[in-house]
C-alpha positions as CSV (number, residue, x, y, z in Angstrom):
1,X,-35.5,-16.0,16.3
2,X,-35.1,-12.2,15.9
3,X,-33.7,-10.7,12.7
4,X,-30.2,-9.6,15.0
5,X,-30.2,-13.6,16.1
6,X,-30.8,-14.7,11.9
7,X,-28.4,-12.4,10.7
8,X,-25.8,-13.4,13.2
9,X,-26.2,-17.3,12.2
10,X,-26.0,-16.2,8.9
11,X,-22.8,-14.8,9.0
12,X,-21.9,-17.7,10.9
13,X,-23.2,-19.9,8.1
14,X,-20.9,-17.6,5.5
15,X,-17.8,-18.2,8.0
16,X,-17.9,-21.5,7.9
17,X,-18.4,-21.5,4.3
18,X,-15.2,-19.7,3.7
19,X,-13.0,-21.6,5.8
20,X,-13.8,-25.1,4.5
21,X,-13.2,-23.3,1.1
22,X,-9.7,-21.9,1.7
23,X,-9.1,-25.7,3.6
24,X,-9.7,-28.0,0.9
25,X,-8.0,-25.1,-1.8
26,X,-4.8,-25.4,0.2
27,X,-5.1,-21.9,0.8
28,X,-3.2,-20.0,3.3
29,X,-6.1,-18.5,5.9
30,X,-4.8,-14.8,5.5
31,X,-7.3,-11.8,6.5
32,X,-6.9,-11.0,2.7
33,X,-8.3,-14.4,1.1
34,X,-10.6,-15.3,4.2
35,X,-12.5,-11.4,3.1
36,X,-12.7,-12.5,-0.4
37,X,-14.4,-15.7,0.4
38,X,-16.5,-14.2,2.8
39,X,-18.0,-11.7,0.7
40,X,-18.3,-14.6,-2.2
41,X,-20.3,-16.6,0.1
42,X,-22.6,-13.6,1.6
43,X,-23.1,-12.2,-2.4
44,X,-22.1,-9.0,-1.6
45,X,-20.0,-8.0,-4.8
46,X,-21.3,-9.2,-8.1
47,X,-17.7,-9.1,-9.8
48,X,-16.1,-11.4,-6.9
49,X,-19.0,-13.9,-8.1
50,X,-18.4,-13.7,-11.4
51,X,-14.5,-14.1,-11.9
52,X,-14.7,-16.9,-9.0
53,X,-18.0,-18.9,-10.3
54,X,-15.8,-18.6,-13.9
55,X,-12.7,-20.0,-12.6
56,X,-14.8,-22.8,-10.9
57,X,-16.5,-23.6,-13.8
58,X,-13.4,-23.7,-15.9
59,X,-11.7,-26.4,-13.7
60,X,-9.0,-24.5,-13.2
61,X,-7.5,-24.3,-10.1
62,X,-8.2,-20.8,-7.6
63,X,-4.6,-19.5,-7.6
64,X,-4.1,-17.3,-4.4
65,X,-2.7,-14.6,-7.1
66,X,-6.1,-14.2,-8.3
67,X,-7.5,-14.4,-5.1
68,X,-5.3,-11.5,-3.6
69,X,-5.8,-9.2,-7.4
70,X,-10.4,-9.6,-6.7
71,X,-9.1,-8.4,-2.7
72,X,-7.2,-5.4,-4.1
73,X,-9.4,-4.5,-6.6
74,X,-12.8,-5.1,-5.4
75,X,-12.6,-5.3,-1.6
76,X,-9.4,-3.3,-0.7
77,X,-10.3,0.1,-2.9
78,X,-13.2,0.7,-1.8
79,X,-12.3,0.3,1.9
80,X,-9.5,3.1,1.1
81,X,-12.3,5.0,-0.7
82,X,-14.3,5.0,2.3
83,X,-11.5,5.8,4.4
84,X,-10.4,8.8,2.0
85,X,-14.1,10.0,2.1
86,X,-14.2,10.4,5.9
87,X,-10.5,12.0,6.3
88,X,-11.9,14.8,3.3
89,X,-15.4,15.2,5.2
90,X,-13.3,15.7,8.6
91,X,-10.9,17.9,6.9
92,X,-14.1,19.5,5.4
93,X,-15.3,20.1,9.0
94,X,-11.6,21.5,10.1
95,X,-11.7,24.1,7.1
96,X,-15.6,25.5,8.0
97,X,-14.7,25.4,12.0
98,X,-11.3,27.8,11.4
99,X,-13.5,29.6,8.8
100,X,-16.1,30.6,11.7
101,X,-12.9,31.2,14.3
102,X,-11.5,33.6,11.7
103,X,-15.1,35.0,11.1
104,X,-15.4,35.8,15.1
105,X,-12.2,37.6,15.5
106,X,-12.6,39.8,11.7
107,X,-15.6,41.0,13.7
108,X,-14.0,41.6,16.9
109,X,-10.4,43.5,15.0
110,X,-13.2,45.5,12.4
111,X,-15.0,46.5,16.5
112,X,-12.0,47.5,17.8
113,X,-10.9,49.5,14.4
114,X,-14.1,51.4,15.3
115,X,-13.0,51.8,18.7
116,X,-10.1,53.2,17.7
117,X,-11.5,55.7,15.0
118,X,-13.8,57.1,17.7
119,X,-11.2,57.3,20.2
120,X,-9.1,59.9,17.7
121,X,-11.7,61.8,17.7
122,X,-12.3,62.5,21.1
123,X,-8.5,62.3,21.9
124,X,-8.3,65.3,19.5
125,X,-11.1,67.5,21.5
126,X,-9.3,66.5,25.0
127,X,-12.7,65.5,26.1
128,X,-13.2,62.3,28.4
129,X,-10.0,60.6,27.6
130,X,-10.2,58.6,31.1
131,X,-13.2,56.8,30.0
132,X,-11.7,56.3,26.8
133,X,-8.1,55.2,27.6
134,X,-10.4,53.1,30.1
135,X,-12.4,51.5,27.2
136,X,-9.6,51.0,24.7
137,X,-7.3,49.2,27.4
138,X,-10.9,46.9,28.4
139,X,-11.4,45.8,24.2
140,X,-7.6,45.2,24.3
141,X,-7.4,42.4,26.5
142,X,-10.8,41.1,24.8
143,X,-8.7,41.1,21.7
144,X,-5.9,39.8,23.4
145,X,-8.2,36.7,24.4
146,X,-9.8,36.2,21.1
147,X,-7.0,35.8,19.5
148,X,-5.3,33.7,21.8
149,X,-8.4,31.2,21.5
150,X,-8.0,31.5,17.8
151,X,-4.4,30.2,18.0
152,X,-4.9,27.4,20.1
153,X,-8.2,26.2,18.2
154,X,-6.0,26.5,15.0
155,X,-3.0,24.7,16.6
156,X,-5.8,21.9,17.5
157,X,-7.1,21.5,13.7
158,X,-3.7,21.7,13.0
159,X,-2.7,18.6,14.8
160,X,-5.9,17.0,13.9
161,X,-4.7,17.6,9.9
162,X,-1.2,16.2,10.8
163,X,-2.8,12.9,12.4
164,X,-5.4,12.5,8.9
165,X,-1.9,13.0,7.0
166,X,-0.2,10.2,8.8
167,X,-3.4,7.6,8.6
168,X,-3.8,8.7,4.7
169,X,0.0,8.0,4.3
170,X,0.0,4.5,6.4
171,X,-3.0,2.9,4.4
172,X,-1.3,4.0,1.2
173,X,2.0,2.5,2.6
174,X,-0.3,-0.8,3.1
175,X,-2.0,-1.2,-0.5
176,X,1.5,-1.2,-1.3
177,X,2.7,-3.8,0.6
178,X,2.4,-7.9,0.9
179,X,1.6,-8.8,4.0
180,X,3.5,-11.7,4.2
181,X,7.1,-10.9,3.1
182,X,7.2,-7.0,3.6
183,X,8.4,-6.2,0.6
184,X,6.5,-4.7,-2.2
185,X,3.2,-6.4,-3.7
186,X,2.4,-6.8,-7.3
187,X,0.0,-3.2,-7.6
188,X,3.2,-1.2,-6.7
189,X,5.5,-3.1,-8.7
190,X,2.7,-2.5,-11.6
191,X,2.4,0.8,-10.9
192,X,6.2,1.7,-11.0
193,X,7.1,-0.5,-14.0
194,X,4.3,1.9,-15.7
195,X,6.0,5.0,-14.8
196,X,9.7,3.9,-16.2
197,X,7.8,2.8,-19.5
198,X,6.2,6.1,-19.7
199,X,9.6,7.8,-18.7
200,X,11.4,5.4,-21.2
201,X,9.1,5.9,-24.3
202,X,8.8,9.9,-23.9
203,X,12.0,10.7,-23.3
204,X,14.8,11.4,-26.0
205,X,17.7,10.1,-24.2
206,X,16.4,7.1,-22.5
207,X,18.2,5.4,-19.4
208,X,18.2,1.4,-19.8
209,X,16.2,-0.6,-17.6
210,X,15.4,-4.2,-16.9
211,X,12.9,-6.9,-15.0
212,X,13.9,-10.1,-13.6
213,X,11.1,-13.0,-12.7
214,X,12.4,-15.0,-9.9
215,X,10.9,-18.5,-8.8
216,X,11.4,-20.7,-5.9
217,X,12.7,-23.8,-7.5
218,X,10.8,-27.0,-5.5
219,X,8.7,-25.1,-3.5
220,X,5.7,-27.0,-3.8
221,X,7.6,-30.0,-2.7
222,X,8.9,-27.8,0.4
223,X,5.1,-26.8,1.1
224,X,3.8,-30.5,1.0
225,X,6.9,-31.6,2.9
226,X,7.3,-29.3,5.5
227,X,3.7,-27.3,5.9
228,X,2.9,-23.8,4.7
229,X,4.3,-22.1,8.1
230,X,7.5,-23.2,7.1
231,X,6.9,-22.3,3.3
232,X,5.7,-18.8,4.8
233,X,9.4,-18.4,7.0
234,X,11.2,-19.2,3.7
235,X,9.4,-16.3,1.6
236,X,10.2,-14.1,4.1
237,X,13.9,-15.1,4.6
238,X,14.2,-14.9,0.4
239,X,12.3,-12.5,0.2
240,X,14.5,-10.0,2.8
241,X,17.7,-11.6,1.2
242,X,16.2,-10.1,-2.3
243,X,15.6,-6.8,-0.8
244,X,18.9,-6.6,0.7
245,X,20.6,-6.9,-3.1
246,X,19.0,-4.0,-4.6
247,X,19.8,-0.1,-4.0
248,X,18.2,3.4,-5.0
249,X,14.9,3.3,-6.9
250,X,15.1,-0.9,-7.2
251,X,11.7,-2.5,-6.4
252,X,11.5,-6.0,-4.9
253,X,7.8,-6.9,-5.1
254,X,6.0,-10.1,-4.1
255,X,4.6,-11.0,-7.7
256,X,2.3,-14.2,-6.7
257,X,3.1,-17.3,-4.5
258,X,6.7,-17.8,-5.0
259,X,7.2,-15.2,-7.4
260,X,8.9,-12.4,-7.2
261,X,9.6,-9.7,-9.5
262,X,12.5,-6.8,-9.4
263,X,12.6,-3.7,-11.2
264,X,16.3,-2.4,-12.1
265,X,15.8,1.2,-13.2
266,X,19.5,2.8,-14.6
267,X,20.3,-0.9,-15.2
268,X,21.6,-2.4,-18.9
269,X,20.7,-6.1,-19.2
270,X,24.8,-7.0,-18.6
271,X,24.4,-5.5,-14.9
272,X,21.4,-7.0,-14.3
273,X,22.9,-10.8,-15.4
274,X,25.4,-9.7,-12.7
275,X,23.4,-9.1,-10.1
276,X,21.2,-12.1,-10.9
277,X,24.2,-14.6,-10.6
278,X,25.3,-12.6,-7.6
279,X,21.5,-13.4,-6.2
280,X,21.3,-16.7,-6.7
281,X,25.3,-17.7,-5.5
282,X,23.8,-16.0,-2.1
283,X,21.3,-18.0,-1.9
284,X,22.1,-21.6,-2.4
285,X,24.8,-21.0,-0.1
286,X,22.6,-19.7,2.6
287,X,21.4,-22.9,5.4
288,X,17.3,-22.6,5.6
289,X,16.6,-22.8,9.0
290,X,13.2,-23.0,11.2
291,X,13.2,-20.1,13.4
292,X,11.9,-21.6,16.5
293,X,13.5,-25.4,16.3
294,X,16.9,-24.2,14.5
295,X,15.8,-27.4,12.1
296,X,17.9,-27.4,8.8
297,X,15.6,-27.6,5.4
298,X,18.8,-27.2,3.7
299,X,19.7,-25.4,0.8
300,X,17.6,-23.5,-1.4
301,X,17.8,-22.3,-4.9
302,X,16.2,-20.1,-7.5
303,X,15.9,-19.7,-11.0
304,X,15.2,-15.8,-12.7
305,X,14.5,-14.3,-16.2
306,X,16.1,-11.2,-17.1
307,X,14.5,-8.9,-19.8
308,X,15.7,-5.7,-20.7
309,X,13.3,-2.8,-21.8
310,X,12.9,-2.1,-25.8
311,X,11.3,1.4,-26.6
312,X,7.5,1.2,-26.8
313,X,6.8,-2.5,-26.4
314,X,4.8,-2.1,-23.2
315,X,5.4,-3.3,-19.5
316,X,3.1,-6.6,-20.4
317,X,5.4,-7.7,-23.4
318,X,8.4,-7.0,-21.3
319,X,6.8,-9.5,-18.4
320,X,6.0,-11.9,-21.0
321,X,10.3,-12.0,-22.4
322,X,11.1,-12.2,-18.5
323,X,9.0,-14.8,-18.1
324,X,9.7,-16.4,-21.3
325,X,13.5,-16.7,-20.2
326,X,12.2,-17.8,-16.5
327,X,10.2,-20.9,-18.1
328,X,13.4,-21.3,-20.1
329,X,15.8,-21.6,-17.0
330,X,13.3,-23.4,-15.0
331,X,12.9,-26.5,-18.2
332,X,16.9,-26.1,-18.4
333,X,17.1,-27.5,-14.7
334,X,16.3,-25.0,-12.3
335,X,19.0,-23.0,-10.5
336,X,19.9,-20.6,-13.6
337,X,19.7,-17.3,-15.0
338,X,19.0,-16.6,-18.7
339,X,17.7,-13.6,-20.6
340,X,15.5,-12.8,-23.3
């Protein structure tokens, strides 16, 4: 067997590995938690072996949350690095081509500056102007030539710029993104819960804001019921029904399985008790149906924490009240709001 053949049943080997993994875990087969098994099985980042061979040895179950934060953090950056590194070396090789363009026609406009000076002259003397009219109108149209070729090699780099723009700003559109519901995944909702802190804590007249937590109630029984396809339809369909409540800077993020989280900035904690009951009313009155089969699942509910921003406590105690009231609703009997 040549190396090529070994390497190939290798990866075969590491394939099979992964899937069987993800199988008897229960876990959904996504492109995001098949890569992180993958590269468990093939050892090719030592921090993905660590946190997983911990967890295993622990007993604790592999939760897909954890799963999805070793993807983002160990897999996903570093794919966007690479991909950032090659848009900067090709916009690297853009800059040094116009710089050589530019270079060729300084030369050519300092020649025909020349041309020009000696033409004066000769003008001045009445001597040979023929020959010179002759010579000025020839190194015109060269000009004229050079610096149309500058302008269209300019407008090419220009369009190449636009289209490394566009792929910079679509895989920074996806890192913020789950792939499942659409909405906004748990880095971005991180990230933008930092900045309102930050905002919050410097600032001398603060503006309120609040988080809510919001669970599926049952959906583990919907899951083993029904199957994860129609689990996957009914995160969506909550998920957009979420979305479709909030306005302005709002940020519906996917938080972890049926988690979501919403950040309310401009928002005191009364308005954002409103707009929880107003949530979950819509809800439990909304039918759950199969897209392809029309077959009714009924009614679902869900239960949310509300927590409201206190100067200087940090985003992670502010989780931890909005989750505190989220337990609290959920031990109460599901299908209720409550704040910290």
């Amino acid at each position: 067997m040549t190396t090529a053949e070994k390497q190939i049943s290798r990866h075969w080997d590491f394939a099979d590995a992964t899937l069987k993994a993800l199988r008897e875990r229960g876990l959904r087969p996504t492109p995001e938690l098949y890569h992180v098994w993958f590269v468990y099985f093939a050892e090719e980042n030592p921090e993905i072996l660590r946190v997983i061979d911990a967890v295993q040895a622990s007993g604790e179950p592999l939760a897909e949350d954890t799963l999805l934060q070793l993807y983002y953090r160990y897999i996903f950056d570093r794919q966007a690095a690479d991909f950032l590194q090659r848009g900067m070396e090709d916009f690297s090789e853009l800059v040094e081509s116009s710089d050589e363009c530019l270079t060729t026609a300084r030369s050519g406009f300092q020649d025909y500056g020349a041309l020009l000076t000696r033409s004066l002259e000769t003008l001045k003397n009445h001597q040979h102007v023929s020959p010179v009219l002759s010579e000025i109108i020839e190194k015109t149209d060269e000009m004229q030539h050079t610096v149309e070729g500058l302008h269209q090699r300019l407008d090419q780099y220009l369009g190449k710029v636009e289209r490394l723009q566009r792929e910079l700003e679509e895989t920074r559109e996806r890192s913020y993104t789950d792939g499942l519901t659409r909405v906004s995944n748990r880095m971005y909702f991180e990230e933008q819960l930092n900045l309102l802190v930050a905002e919050h804590d410097s600032s001398k007249h603060p503006e309120p804001f609040c988080v809510m937590i919001v669970d599926l109630d049952q959906f583990k029984a919907i899951n083993d019921r029904f199957g994860h396809r129609i689990g996957d339809e009914i995160l969506v369909l909550i998920a957009s029904m979420l979305k479709a409540n909030i306005k302005g800077r709002d940020v519906v993020a996917r938080y972890g399985g049926d988690e979501f989280a919403i950040l309310l900035p401009q928002t005191p904690l009364v308005d954002a008790m409103s707009l929880a009951d107003d949530m979950s009313k819509r809800i439990a009155e909304r039918e759950i149906k199969a897209k392809q089969s029309g077959v009714s699942f009924g009614q679902m509910t869900i239960s949310i924490g509300v927590a409201e921003y206190v100067a200087k406590e940090g985003g992670a105690k502010l989780i931890d009240r909005a989750d505190g009231a989220l337990y609290r609703a959920k031990k109460e009997g599901r299908n209720r709001n409550f704040a910290a």
